[in-house]
C-alpha positions in Angstrom: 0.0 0.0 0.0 1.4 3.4 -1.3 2.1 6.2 1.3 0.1 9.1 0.4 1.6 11.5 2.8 3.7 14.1 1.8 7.6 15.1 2.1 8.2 17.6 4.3 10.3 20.6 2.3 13.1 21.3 5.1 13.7 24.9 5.4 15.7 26.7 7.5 13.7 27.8 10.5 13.1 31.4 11.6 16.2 32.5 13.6 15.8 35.9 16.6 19.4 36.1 17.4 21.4 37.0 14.4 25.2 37.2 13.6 27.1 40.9 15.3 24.4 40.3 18.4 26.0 40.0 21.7 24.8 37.0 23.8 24.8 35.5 27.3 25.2 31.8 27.5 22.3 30.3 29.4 23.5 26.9 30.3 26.2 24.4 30.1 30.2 25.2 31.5 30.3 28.7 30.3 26.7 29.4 31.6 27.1 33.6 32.3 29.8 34.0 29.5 29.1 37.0 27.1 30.4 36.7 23.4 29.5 38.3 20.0 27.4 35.7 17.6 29.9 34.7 15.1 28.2 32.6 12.5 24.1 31.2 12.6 23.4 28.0 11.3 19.4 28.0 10.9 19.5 24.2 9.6 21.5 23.2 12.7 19.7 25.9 15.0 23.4 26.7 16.3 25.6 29.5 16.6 29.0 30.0 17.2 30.0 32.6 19.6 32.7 34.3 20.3 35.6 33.2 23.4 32.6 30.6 24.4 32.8 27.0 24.5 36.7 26.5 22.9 37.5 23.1 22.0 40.8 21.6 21.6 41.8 19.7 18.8 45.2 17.7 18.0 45.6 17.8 14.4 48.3 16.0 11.7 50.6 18.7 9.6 49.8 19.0 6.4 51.4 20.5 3.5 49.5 24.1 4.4 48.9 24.4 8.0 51.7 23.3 10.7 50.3 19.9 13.7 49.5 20.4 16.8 46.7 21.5 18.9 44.3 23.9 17.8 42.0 26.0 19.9 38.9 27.2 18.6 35.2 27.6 19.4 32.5 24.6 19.2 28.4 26.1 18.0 26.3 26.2 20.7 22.4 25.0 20.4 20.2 28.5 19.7 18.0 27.5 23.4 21.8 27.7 25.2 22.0 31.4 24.6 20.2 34.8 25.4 20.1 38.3 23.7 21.5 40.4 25.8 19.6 43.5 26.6 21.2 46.9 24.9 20.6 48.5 28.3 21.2 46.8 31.0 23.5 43.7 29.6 20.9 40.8 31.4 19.2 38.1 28.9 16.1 39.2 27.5 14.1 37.2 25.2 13.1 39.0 21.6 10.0 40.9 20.2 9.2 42.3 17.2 7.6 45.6 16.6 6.9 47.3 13.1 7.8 51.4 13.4 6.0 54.1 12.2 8.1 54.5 8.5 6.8 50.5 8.3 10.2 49.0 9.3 10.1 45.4 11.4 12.3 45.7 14.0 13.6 42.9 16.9 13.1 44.8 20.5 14.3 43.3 23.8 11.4 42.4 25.7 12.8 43.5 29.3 13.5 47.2 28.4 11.9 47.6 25.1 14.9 48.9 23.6 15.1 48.5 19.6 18.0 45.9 19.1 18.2 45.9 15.2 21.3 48.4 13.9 
């Protein structure tokens, strides 16, 4: 018996915290760290952020790049971190409010301050 239900089309969800914000890490072992957002990876719901979560890894020489071990920074899951407010520097989750000239903007929720550049 055929399926008749449909493929899902897998498309990047809707992401609030974009790269150049700066966020607090909610949980995990740099829980209360501050970084700037690096990269956003909507598929993998991850960003990287800045001097948070560094990883170490031994690599092999190669004809480029010298062995040893690197340092550098692991994503973190989207739920892990916080926009941090413009005002006061706590975690505040994120709103959207559409100004008067008809721009959508991202506001933090705890001191409605616009957030967007």
């Amino acid at each position: 018996m055929p399926s008749t239900a449909k493929a899902k089309k897998t498309t990047a969800p809707k992401m609030k915290i974009k790269k150049g914000d700066k966020v607090i890490v909610l949980a995990g072992r740099d829980k209360g760290k501050t970084g700037e957002v690096l990269k956003v990876m909507p598929k993998e719901r991850r960003v990287l952020v800045q001097g948070v979560q560094i990883i170490k890894r031994h690599q092999r020489p190669t004809q480029t790049t010298p062995g040893g071990i690197n340092e550098f920074e692991a994503p973190l899951h989207v739920s892990n971190v916080a926009l941090a407010d413009p005002k006061t520097d706590q975690a505040t989750r994120v709103g959207y409010k559409t100004l008067d000239d008809g721009r959508k903007v991202r506001i933090a929720r705890r001191s409605g301050e616009v957030v967007d550049r």
